[in-house]
VMD Tcl script that builds the backbone (N, CA, C; Angstrom):
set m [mol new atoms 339]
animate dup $m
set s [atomselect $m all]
$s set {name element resname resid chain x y z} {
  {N N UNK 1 A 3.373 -50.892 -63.242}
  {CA C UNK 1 A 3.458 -50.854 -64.692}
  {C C UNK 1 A 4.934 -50.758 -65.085}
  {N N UNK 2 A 5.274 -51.677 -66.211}
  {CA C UNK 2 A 6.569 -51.656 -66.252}
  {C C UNK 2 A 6.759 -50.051 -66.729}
  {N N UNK 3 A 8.163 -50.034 -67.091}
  {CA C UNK 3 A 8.976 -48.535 -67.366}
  {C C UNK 3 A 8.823 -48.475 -68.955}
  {N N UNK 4 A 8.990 -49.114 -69.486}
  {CA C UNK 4 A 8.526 -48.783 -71.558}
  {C C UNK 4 A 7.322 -48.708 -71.725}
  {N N UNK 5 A 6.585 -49.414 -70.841}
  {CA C UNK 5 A 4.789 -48.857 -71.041}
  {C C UNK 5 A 4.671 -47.540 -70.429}
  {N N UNK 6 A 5.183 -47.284 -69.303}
  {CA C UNK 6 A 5.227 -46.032 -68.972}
  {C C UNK 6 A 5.616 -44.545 -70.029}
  {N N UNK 7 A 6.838 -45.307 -70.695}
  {CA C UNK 7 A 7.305 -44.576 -71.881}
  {C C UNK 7 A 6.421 -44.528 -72.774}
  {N N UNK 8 A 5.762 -45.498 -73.060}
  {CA C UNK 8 A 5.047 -45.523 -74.191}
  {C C UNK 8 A 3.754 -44.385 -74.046}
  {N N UNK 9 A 2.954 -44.636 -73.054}
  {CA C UNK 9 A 2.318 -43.759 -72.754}
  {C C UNK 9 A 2.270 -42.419 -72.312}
  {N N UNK 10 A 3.778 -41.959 -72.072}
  {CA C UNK 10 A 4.169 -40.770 -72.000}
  {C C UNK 10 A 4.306 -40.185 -73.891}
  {N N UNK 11 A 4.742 -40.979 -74.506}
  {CA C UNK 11 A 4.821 -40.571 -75.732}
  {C C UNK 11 A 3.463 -40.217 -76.715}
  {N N UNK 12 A 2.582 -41.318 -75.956}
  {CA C UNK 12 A 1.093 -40.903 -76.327}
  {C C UNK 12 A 0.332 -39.574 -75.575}
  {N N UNK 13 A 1.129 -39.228 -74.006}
  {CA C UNK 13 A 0.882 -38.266 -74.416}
  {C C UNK 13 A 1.308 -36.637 -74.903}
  {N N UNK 14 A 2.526 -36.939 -75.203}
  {CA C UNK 14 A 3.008 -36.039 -75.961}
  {C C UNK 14 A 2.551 -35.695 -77.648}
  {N N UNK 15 A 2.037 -36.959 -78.363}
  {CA C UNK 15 A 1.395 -36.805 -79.432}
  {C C UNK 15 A -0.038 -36.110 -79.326}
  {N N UNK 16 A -1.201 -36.589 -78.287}
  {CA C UNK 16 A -2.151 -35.848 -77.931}
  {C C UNK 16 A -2.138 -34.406 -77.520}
  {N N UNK 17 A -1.040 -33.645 -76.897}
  {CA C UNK 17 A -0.782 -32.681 -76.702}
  {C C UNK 17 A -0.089 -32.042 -77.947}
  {N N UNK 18 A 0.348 -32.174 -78.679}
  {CA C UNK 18 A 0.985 -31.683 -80.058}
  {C C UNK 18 A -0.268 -31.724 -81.078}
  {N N UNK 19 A -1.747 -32.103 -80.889}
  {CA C UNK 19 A -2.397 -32.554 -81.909}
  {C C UNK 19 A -3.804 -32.076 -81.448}
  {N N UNK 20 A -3.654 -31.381 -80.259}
  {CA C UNK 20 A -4.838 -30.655 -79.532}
  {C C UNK 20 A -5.660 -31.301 -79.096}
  {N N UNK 21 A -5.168 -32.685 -78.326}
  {CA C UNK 21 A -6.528 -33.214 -78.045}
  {C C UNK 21 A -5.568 -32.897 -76.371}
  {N N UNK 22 A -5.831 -32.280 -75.712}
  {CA C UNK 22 A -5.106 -32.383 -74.394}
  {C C UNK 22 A -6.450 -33.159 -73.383}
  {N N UNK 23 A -7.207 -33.116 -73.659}
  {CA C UNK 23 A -8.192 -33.522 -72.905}
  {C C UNK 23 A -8.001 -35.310 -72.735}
  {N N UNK 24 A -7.326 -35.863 -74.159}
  {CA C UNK 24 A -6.916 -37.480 -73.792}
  {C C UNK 24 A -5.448 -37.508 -73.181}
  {N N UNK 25 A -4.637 -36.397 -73.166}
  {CA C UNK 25 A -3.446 -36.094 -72.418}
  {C C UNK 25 A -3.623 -36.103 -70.915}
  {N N UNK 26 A -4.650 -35.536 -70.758}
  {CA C UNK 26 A -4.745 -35.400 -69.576}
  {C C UNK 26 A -5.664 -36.528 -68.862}
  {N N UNK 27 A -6.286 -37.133 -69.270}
  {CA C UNK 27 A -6.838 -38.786 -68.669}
  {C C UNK 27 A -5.610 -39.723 -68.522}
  {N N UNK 28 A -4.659 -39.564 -69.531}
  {CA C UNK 28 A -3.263 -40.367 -69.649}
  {C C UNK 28 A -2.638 -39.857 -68.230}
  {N N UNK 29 A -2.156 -38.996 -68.048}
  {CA C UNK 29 A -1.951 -38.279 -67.081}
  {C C UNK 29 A -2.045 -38.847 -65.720}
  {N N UNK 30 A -3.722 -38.495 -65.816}
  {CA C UNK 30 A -4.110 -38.979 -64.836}
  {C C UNK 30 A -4.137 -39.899 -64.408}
  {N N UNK 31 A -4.111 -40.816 -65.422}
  {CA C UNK 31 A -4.100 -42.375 -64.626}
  {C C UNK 31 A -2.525 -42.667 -64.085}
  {N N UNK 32 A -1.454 -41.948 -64.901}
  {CA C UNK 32 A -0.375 -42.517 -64.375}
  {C C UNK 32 A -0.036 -42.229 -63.863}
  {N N UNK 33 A -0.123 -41.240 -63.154}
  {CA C UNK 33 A 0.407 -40.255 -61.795}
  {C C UNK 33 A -0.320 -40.589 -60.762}
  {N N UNK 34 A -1.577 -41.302 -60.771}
  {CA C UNK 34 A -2.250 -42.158 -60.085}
  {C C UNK 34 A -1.575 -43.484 -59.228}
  {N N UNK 35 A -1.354 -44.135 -60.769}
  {CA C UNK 35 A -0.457 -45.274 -60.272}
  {C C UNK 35 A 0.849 -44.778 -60.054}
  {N N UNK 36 A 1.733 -44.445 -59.479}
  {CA C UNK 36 A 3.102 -43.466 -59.398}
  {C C UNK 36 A 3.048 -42.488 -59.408}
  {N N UNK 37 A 2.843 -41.782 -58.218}
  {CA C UNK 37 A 2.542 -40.146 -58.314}
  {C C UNK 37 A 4.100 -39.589 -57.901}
  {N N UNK 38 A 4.848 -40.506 -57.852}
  {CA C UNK 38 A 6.395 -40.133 -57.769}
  {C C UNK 38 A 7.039 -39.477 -59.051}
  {N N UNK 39 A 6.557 -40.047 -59.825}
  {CA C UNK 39 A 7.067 -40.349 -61.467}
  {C C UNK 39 A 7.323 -38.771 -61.874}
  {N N UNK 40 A 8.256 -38.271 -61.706}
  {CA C UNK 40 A 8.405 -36.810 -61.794}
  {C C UNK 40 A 7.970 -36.525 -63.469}
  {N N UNK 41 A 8.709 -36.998 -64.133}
  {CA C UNK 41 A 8.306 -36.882 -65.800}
  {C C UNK 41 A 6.625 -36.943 -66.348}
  {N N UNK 42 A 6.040 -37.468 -65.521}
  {CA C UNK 42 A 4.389 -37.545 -65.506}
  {C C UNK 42 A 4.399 -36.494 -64.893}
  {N N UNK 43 A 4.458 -35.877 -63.807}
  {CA C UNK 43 A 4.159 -34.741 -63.249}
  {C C UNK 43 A 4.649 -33.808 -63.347}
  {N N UNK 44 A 5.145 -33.694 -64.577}
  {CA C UNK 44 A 5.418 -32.006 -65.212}
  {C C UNK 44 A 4.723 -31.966 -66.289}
  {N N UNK 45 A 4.505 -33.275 -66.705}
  {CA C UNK 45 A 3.422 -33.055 -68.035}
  {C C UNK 45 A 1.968 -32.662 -67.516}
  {N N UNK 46 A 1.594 -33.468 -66.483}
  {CA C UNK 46 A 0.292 -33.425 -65.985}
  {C C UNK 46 A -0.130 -32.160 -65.774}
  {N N UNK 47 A 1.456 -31.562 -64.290}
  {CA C UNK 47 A 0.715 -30.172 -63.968}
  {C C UNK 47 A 0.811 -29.476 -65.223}
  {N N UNK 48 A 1.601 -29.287 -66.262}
  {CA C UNK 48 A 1.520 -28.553 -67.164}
  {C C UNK 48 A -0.134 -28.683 -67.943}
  {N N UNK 49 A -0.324 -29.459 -67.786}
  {CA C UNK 49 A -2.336 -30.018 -68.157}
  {C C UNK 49 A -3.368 -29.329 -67.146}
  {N N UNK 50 A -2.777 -29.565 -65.906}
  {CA C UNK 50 A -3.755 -29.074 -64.870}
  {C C UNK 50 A -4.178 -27.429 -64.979}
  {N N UNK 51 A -2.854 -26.701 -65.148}
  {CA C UNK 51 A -2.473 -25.034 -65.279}
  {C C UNK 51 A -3.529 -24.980 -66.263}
  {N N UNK 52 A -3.414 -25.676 -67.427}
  {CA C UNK 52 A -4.195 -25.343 -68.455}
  {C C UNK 52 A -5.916 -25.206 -68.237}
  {N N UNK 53 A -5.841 -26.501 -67.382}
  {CA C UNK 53 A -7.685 -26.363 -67.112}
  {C C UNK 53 A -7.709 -25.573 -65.979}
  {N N UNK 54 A -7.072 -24.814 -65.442}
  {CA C UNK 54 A -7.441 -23.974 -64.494}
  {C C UNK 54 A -7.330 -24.499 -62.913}
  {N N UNK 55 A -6.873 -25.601 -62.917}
  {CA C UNK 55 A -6.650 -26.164 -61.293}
  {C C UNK 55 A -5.164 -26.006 -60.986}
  {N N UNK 56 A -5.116 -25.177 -61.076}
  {CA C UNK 56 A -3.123 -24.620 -60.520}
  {C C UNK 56 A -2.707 -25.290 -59.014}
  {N N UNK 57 A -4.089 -25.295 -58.411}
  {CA C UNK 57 A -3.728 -25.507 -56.500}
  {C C UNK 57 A -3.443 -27.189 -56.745}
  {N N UNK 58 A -4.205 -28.352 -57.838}
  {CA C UNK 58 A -3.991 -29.537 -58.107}
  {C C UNK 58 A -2.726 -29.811 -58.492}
  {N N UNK 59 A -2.264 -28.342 -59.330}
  {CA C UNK 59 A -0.436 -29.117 -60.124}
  {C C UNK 59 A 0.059 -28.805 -59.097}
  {N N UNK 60 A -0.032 -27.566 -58.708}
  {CA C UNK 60 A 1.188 -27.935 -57.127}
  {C C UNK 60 A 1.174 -28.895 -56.226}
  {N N UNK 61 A 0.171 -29.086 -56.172}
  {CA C UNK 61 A 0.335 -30.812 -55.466}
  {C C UNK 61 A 0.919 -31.848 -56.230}
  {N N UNK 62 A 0.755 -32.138 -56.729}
  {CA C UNK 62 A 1.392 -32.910 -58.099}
  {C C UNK 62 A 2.367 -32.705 -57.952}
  {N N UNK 63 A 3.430 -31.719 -58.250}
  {CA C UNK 63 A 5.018 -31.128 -58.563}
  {C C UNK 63 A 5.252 -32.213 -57.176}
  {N N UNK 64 A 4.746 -31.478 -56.129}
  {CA C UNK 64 A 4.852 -31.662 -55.203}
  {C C UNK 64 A 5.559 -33.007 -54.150}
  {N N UNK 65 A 4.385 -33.836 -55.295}
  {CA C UNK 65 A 4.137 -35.275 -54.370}
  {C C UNK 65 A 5.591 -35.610 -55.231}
  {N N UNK 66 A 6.255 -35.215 -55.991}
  {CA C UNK 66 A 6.616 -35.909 -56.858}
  {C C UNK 66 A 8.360 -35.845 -56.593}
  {N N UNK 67 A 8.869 -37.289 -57.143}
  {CA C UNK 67 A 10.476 -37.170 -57.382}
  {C C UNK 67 A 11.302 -36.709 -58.064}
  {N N UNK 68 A 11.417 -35.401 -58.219}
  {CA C UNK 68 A 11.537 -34.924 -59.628}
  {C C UNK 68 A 13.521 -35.280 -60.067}
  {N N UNK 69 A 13.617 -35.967 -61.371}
  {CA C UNK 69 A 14.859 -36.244 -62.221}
  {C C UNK 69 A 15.616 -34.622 -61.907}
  {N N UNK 70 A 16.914 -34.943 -61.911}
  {CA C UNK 70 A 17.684 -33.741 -61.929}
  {C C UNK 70 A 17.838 -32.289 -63.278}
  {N N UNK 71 A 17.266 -33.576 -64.175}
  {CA C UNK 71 A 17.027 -32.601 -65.660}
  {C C UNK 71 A 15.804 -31.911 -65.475}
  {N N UNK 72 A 14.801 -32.211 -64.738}
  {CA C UNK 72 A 13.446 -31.475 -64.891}
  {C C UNK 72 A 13.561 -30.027 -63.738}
  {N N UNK 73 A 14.436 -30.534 -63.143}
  {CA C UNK 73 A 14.544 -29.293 -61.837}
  {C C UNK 73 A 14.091 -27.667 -62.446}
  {N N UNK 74 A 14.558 -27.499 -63.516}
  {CA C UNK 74 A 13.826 -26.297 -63.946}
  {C C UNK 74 A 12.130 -26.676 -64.488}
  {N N UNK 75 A 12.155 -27.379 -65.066}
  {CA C UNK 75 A 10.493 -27.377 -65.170}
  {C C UNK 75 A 9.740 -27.591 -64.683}
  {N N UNK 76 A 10.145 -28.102 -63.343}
  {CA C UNK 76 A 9.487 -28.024 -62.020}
  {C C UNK 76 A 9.470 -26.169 -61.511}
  {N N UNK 77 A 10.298 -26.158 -61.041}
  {CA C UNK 77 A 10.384 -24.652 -60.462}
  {C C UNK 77 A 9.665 -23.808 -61.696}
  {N N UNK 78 A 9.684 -23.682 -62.824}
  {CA C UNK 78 A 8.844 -22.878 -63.811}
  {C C UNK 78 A 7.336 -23.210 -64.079}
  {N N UNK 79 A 7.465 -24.710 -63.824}
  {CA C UNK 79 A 5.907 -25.084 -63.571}
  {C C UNK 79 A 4.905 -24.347 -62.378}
  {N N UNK 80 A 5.608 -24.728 -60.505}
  {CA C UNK 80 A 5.363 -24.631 -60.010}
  {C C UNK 80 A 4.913 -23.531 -59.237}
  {N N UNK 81 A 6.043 -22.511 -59.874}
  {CA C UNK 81 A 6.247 -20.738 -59.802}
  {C C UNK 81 A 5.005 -20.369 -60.532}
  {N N UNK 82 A 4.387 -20.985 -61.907}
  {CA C UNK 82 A 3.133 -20.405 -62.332}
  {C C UNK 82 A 2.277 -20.935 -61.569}
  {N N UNK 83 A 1.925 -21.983 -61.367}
  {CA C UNK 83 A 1.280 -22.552 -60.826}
  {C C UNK 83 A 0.437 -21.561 -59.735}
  {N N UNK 84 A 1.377 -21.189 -58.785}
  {CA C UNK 84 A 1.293 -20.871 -57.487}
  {C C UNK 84 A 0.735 -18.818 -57.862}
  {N N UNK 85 A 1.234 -18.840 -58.812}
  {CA C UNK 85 A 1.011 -17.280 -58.946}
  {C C UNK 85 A -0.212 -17.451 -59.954}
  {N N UNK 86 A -0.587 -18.450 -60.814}
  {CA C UNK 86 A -2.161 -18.648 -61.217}
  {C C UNK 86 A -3.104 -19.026 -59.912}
  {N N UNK 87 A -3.105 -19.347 -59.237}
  {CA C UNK 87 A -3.790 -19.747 -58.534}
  {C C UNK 87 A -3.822 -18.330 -56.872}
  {N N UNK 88 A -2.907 -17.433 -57.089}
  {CA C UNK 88 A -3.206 -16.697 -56.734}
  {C C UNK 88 A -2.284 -16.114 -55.531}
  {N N UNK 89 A -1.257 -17.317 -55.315}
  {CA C UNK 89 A -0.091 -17.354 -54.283}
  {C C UNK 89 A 0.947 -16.409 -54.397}
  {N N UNK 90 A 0.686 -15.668 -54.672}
  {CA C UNK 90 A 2.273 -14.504 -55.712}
  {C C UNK 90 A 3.355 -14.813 -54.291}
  {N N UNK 91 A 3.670 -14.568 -53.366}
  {CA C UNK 91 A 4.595 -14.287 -52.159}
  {C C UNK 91 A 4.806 -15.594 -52.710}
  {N N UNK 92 A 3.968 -16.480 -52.130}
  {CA C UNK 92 A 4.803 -18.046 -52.229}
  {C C UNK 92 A 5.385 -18.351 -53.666}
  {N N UNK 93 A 4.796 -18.009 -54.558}
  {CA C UNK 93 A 5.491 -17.790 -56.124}
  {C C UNK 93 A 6.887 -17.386 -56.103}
  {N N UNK 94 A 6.904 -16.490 -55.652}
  {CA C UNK 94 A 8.418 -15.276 -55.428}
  {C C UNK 94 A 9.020 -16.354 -54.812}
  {N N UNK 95 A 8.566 -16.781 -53.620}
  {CA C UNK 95 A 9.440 -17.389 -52.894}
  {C C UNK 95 A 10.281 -18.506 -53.621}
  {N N UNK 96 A 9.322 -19.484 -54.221}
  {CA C UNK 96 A 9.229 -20.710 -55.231}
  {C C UNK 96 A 10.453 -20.342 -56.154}
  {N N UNK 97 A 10.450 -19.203 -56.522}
  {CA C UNK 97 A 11.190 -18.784 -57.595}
  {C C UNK 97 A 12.862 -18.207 -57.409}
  {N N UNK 98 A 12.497 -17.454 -56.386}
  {CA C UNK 98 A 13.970 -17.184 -55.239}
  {C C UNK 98 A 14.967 -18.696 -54.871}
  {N N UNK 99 A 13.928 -19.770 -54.419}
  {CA C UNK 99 A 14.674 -20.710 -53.755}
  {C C UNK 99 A 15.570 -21.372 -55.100}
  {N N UNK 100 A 15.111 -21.407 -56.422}
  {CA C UNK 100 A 15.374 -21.832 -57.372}
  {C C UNK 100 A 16.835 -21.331 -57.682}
  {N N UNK 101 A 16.075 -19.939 -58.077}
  {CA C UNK 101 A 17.703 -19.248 -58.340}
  {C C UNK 101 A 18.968 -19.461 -57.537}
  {N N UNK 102 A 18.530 -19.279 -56.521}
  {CA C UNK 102 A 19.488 -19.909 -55.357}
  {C C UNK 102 A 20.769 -20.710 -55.227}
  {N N UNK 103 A 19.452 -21.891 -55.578}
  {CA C UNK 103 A 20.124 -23.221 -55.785}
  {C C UNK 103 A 20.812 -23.730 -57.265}
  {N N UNK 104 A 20.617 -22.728 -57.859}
  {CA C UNK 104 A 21.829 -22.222 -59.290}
  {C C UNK 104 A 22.743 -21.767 -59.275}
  {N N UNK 105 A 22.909 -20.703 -58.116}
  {CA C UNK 105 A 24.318 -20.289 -58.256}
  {C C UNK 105 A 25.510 -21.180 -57.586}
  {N N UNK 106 A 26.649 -20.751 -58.017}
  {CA C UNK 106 A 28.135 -21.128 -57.840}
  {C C UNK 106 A 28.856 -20.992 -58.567}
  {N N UNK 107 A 30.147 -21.204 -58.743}
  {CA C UNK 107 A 31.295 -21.132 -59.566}
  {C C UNK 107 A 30.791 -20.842 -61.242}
  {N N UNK 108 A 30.131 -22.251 -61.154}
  {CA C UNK 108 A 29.426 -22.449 -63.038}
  {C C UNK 108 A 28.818 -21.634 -63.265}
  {N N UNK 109 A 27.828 -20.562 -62.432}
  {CA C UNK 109 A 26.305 -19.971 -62.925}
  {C C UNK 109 A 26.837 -19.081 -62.249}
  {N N UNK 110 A 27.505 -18.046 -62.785}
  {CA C UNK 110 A 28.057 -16.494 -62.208}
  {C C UNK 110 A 27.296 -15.548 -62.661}
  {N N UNK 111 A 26.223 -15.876 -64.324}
  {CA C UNK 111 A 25.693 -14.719 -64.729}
  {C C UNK 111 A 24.129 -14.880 -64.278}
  {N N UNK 112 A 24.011 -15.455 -62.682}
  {CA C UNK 112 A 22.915 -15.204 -61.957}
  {C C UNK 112 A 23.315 -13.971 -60.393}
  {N N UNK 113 A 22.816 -13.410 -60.772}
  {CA C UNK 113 A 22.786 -12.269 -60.217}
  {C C UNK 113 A 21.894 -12.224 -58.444}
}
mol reanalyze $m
mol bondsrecalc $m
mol representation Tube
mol addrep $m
């Protein structure tokens, strides 16, 4: 599927999710993370869909499978950190969440502790 249909349908489902229908958000979702389960920008929306219906162990797979853009790197790790601690993983949560911080600090990010 080209990349502006992709857009396009990411934008549809950002309107479905702003308008409470998450349930057609999340068929959108699904199909496109289907076809491209790389597509990191689908798969922060999705797992953010999945958390919601209660399949947390599905978005971490998802995050997972996925290529995530350098801008999403936190909404991955904030996705994935709930994810893992909804579903019942707390250690691996912590962990999820440790490796993050981590990989924040240096010179620029001093007021991480």
């Amino acid at each position: 599927m080209p990349t502006d249909e992709r857009q396009f349908l990411m934008t549809a489902v950002w309107l479905f999710m702003r308008h409470g229908r998450r349930d057609r958000a999340l068929g959108v979702c699904e199909a496109l993370s289907e076809s491209d389960p790389r597509d990191g920008t689908v798969a922060v929306a999705y797992a953010d869909l999945l958390i919601g219906e209660g399949k947390a162990s599905e978005a971490v797979e998802v995050l997972r499978a996925a290529d995530m853009p350098p801008d999403l790197r936190h909404a991955e790790a904030v996705l994935e950190t709930r994810a893992l601690r909804v579903a019942g993983r707390g250690a691996e949560a912590d962990s999820r969440w440790r490796r993050y911080i981590e990989s924040q600090k240096g010179a620029s990010r001093q007021w991480i502790a």
